[in-house]
Residue frames as a rotation matrix with the C-alpha (Angstrom) as fourth column:
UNK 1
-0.796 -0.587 0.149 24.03
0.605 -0.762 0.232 -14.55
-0.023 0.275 0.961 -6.89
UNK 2
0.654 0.747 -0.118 21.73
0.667 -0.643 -0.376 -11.27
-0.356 0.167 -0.919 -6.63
UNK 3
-0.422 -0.552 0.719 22.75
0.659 -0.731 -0.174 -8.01
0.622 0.401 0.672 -8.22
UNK 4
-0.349 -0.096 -0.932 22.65
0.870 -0.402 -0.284 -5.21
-0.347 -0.911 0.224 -5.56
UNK 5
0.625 0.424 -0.655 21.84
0.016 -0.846 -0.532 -1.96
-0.780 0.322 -0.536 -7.62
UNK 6
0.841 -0.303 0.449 22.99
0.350 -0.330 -0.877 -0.40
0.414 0.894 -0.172 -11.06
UNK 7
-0.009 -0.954 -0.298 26.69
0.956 -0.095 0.276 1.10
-0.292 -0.283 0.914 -10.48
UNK 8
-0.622 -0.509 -0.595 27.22
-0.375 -0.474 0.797 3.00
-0.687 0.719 0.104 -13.45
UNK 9
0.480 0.779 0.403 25.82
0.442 0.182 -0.878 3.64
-0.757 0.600 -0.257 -16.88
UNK 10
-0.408 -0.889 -0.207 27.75
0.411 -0.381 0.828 4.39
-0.816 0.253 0.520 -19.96
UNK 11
0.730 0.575 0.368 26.35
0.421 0.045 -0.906 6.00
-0.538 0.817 -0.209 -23.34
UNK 12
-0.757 -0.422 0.500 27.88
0.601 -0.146 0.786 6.83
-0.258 0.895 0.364 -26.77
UNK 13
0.373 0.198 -0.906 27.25
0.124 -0.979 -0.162 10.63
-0.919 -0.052 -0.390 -27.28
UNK 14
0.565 -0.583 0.584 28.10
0.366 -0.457 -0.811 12.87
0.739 0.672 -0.045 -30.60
UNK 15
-0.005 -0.879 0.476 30.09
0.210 -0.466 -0.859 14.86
0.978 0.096 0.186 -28.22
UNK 16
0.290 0.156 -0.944 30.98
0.746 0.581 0.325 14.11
0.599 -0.799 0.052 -24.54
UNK 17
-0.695 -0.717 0.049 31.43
0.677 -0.676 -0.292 17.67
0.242 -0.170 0.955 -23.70
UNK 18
-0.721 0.548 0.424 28.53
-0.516 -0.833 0.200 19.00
0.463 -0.074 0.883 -24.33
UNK 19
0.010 0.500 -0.866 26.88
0.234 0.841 0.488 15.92
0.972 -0.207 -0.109 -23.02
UNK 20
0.076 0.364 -0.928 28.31
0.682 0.660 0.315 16.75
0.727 -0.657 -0.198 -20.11
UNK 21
-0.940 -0.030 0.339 27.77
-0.079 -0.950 -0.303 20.25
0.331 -0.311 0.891 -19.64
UNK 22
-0.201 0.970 0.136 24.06
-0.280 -0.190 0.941 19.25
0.939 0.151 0.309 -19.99
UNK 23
0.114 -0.310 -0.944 24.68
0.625 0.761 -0.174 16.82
0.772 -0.570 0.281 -16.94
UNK 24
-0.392 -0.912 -0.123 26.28
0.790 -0.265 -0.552 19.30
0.471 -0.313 0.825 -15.02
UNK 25
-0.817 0.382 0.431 24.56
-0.434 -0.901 -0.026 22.46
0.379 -0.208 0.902 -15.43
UNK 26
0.051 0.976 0.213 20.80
-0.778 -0.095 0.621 20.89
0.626 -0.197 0.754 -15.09
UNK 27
0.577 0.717 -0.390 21.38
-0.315 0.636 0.704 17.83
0.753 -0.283 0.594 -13.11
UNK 28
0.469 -0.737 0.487 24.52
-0.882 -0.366 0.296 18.78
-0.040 -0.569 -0.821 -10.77
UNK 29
0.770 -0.635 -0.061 26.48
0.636 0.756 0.156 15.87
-0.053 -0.159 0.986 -11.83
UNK 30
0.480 -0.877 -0.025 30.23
-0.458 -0.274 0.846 16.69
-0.749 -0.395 -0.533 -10.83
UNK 31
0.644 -0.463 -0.609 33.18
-0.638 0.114 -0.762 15.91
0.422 0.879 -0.222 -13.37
UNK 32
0.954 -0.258 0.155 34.93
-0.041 0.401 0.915 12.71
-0.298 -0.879 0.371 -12.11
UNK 33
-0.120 -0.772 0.624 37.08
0.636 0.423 0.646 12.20
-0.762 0.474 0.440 -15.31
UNK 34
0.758 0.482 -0.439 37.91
-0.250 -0.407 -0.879 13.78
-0.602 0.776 -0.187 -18.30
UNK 35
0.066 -0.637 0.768 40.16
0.578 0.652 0.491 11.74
-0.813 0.411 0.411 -20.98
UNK 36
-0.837 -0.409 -0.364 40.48
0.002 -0.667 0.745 14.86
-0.548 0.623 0.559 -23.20
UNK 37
-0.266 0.881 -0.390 37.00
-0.710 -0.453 -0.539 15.04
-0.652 0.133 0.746 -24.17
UNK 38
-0.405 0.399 -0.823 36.75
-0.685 0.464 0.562 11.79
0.606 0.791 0.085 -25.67
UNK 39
0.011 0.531 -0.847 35.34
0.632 0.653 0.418 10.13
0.775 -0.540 -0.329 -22.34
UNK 40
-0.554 -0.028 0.832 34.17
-0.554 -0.733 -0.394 12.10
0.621 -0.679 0.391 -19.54
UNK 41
-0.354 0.535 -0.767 33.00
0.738 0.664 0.122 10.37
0.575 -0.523 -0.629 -16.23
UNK 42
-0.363 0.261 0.895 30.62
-0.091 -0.965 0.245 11.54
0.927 0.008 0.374 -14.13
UNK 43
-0.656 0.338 -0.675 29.23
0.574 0.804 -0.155 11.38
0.491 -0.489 -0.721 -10.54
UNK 44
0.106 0.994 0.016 26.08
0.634 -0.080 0.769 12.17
0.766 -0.072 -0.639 -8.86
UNK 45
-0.467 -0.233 0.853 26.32
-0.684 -0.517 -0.515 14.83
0.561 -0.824 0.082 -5.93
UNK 46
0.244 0.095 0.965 25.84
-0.917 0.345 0.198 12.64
-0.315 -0.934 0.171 -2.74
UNK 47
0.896 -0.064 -0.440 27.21
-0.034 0.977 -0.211 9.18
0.443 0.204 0.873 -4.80
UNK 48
0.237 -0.905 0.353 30.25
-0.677 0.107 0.728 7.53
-0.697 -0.411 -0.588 -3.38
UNK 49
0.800 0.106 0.591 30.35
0.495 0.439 -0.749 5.76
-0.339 0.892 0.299 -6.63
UNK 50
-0.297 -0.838 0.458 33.57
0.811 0.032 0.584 6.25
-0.504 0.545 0.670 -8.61
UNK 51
-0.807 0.380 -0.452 31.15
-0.583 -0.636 0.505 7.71
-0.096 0.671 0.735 -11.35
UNK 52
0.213 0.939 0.268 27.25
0.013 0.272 -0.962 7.27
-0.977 0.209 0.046 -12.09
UNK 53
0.828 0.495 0.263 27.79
0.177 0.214 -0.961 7.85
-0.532 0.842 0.089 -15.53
UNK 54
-0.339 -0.937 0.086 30.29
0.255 -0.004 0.967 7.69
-0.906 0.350 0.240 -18.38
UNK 55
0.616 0.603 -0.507 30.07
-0.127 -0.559 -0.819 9.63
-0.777 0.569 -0.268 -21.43
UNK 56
-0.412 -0.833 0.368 32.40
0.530 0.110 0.841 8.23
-0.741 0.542 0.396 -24.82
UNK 57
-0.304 0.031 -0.952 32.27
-0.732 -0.647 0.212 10.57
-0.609 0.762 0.219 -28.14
UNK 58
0.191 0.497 0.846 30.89
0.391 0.752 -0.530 9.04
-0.900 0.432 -0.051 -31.00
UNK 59
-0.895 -0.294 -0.337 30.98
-0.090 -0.620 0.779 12.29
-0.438 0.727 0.528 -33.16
UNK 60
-0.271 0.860 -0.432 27.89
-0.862 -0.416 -0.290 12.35
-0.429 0.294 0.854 -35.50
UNK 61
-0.762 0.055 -0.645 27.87
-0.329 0.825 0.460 8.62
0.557 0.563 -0.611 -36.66
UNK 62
-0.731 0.545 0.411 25.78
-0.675 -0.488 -0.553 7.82
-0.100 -0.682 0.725 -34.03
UNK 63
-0.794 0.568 0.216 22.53
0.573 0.819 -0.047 5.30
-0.203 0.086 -0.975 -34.18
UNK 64
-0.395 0.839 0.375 19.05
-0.281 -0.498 0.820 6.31
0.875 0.219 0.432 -35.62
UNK 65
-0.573 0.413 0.708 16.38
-0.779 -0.005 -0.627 6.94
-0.255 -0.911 0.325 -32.87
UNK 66
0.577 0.749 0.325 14.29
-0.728 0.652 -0.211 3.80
-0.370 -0.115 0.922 -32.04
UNK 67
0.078 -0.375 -0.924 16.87
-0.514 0.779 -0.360 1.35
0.854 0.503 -0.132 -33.00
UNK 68
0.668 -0.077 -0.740 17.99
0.530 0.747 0.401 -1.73
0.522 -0.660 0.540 -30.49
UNK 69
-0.632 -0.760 0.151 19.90
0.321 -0.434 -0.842 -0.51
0.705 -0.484 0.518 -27.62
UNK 70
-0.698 0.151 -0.700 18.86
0.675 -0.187 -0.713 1.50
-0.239 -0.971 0.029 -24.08
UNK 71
0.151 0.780 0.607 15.20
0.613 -0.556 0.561 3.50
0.775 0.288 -0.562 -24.24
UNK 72
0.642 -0.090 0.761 16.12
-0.401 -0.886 0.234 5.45
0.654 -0.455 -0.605 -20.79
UNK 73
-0.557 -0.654 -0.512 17.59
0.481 0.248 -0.841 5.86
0.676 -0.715 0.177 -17.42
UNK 74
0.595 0.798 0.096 16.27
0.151 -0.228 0.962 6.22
0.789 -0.558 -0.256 -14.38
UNK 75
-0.651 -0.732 -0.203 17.91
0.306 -0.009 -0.952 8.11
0.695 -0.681 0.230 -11.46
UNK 76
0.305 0.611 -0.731 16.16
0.950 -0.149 0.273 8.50
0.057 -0.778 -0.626 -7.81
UNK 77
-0.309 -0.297 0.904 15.87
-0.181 -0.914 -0.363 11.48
0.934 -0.276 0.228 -6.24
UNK 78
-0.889 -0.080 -0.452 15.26
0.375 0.441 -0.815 11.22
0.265 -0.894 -0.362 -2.25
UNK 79
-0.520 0.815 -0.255 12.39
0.465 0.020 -0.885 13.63
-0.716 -0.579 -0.390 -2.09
UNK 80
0.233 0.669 0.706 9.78
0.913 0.100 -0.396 15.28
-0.335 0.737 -0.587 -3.83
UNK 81
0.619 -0.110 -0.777 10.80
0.138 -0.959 0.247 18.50
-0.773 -0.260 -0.579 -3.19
UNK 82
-0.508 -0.858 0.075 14.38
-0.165 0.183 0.969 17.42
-0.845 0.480 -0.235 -5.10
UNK 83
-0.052 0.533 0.845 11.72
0.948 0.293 -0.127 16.27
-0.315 0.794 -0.520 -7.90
UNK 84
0.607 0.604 -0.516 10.09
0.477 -0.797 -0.371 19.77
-0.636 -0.021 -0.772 -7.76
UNK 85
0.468 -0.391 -0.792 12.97
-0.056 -0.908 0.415 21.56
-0.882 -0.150 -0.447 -8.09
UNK 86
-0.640 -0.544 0.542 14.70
0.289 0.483 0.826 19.14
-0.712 0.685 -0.152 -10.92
UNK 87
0.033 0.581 0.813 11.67
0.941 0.256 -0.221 19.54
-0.336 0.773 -0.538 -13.00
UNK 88
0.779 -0.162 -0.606 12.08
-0.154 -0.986 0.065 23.57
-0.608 0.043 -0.793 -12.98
UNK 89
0.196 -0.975 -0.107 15.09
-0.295 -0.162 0.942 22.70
-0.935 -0.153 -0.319 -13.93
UNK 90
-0.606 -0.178 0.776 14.39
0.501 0.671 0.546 20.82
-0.618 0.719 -0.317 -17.14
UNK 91
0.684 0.712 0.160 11.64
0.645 -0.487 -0.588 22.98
-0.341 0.506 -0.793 -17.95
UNK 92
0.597 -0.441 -0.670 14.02
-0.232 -0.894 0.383 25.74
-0.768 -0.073 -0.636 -17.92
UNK 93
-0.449 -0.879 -0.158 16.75
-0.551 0.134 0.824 23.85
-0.703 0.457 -0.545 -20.17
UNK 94
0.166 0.816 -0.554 13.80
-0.974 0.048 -0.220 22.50
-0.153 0.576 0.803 -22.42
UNK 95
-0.875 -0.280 -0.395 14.67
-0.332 0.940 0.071 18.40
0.351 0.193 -0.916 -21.67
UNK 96
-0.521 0.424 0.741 11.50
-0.348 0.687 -0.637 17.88
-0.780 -0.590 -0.210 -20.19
UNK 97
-0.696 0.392 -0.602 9.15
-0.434 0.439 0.787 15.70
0.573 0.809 -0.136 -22.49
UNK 98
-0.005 0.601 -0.799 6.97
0.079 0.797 0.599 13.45
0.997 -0.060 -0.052 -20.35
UNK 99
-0.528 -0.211 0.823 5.29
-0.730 -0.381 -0.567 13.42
0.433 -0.900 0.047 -16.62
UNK 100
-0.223 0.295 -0.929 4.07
-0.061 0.947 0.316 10.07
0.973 0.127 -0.194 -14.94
UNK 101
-0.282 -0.128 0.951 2.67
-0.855 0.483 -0.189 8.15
-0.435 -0.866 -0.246 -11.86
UNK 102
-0.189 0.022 -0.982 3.05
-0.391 0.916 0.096 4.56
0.901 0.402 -0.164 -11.56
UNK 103
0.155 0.869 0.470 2.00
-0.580 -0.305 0.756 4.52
0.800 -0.390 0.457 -8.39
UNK 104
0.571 -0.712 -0.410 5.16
0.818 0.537 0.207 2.95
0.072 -0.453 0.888 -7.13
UNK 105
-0.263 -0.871 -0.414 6.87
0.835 -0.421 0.355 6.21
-0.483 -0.252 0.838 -8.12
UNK 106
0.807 0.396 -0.439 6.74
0.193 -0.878 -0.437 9.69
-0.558 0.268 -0.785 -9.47
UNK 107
-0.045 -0.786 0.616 8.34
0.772 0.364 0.521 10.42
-0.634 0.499 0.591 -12.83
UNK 108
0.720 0.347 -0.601 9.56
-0.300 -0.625 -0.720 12.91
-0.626 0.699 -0.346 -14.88
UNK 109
0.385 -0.383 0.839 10.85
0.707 0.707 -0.001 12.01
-0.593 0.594 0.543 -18.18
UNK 110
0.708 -0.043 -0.704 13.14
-0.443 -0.804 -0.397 14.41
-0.549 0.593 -0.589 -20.31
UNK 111
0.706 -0.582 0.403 15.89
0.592 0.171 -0.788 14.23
0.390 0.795 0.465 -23.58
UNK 112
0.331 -0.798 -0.503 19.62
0.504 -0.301 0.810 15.09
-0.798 -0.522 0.302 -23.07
UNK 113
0.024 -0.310 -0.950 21.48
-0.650 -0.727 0.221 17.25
-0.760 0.612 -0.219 -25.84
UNK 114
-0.955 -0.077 -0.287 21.41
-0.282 0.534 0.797 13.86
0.092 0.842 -0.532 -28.43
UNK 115
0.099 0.915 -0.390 17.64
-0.793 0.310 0.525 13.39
0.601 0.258 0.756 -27.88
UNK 116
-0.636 -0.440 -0.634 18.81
0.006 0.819 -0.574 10.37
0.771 -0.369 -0.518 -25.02
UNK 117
0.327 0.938 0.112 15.84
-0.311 -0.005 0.950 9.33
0.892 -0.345 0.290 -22.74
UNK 118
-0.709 -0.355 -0.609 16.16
0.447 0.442 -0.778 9.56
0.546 -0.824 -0.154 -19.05
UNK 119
0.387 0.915 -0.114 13.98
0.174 0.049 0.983 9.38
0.906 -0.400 -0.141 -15.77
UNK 120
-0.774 -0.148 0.616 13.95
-0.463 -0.531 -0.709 11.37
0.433 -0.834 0.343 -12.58
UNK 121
0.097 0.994 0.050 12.02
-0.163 -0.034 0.986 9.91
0.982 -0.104 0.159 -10.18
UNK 122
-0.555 -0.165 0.816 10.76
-0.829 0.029 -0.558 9.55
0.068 -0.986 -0.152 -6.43
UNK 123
-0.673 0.346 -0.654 9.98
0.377 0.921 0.100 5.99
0.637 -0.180 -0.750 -4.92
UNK 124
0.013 0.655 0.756 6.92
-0.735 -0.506 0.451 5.91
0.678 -0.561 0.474 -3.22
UNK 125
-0.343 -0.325 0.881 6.70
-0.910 0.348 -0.226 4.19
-0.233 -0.880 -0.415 0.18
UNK 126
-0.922 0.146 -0.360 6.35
0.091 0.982 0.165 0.54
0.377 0.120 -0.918 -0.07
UNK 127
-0.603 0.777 -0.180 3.45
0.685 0.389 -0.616 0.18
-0.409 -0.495 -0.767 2.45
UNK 128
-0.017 0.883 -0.469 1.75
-0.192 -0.463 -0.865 3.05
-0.981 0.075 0.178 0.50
UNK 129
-0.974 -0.158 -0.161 2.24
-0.178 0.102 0.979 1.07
-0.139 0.982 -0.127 -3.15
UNK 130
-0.095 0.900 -0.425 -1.47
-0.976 -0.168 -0.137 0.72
-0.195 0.401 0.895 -4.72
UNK 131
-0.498 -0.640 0.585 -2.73
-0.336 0.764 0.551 -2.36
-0.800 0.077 -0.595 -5.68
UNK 132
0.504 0.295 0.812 -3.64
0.716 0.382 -0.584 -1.39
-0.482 0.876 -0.018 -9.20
UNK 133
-0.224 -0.747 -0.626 -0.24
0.042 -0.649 0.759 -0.23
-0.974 0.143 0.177 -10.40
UNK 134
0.539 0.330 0.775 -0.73
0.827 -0.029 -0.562 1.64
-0.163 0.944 -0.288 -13.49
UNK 135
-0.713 -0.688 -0.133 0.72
0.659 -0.723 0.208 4.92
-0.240 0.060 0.969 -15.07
UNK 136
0.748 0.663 -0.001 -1.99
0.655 -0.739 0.156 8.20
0.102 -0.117 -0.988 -14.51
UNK 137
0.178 -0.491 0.853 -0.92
0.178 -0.836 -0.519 12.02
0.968 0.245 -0.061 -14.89
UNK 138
-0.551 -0.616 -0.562 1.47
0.770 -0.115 -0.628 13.24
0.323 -0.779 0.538 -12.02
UNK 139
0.543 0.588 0.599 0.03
0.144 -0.768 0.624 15.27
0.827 -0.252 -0.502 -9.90
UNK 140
-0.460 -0.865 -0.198 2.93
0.437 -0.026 -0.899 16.70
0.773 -0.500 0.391 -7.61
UNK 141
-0.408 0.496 0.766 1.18
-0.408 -0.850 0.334 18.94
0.817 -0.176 0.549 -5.91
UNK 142
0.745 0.661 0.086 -1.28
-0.540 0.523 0.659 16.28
0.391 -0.538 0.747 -4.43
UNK 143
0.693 -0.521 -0.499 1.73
0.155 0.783 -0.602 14.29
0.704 0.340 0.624 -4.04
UNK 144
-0.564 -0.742 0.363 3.83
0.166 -0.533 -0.830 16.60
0.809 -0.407 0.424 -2.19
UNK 145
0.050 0.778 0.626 0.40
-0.899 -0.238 0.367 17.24
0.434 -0.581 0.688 0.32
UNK 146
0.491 0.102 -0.865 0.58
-0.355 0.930 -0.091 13.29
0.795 0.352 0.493 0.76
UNK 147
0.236 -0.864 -0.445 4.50
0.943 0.314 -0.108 12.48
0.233 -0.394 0.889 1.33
UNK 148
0.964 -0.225 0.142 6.01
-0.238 -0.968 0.085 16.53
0.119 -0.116 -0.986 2.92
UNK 149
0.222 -0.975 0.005 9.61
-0.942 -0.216 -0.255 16.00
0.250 0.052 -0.967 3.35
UNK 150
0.536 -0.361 0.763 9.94
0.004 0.905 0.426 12.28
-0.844 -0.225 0.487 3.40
UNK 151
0.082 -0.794 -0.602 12.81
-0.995 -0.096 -0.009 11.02
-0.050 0.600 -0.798 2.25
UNK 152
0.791 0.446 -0.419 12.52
-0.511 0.858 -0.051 7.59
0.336 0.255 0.907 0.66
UNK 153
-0.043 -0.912 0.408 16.02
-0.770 -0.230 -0.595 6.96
0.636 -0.340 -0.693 1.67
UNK 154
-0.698 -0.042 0.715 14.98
-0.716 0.034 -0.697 6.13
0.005 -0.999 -0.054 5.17
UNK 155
-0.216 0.944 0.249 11.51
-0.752 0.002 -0.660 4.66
-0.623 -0.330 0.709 4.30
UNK 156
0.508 0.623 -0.595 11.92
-0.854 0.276 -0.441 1.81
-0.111 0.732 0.672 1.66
């Protein structure tokens, strides 16, 4: 048995509405479902996935931060450009928090409307992976000068 890729990702939200306005507006997920606002599915623009993500109310019970359970998600993006533009995009809606290389990939790291950790990132090419992977400040810029319009897609 191998496991092919992640499907789908559910989380327990206070409120699966505004969850997934956030979704929506800053990261162009699409509305696949909506069970009266107590589960809302979602899918990526270009997934053929049912839904990438699933969103269930919780209301304000909720878990303290840092307990057991999921520290982030990570969704690709194909190029850097798509990075670029996402990260405007968080800046703008104040989720970003955190910018990385790992030198396998380029990450930004931001909080959803409950403070929920998730990663944006672009795969660098295999044949151009370092071989002292570590995590050093992103430099897109240099990055984007590097890889121009490759799409990892095609190239990993």
């Amino acid at each position: 048995m191998s496991i092919k890729r992640l499907n789908h990702a559910v989380l327990y939200v206070r409120d699966a509405k505004a969850s997934a306005a956030f979704y929506t507006d800053v990261l162009d997920f699409a509305v696949a479902a909506d069970m009266g606002g107590k589960a809302i599915f979602l899918r990526a623009d270009g997934s053929d996935n049912d839904h990438d993500l699933g969103l269930f109310s919780v209301g304000e019970r909720g878990v303290p931060a840092h307990s057991v359970g999921l520290y982030h998600l990570a969704w690709q993006v194909h190029t850097l450009e798509e990075l670029v533009a996402l990260r405007a995009r968080l800046v703008e809606a104040g989720a970003l928090v955190g910018e990385s290389d790992h030198g396998v990939s380029k990450s930004l790291y931001a909080h959803d409307v409950d403070g929920i950790e998730f990663e944006i990132m672009w795969a660098v090419p295999r044949a151009d992976w370092p071989a002292d992977i570590g995590t050093k400040h992103l430099d897109l810029q240099a990055a984007l000068t590097r890889w121009p319009q490759m799409d990892t897609a095609t190239h990993n």
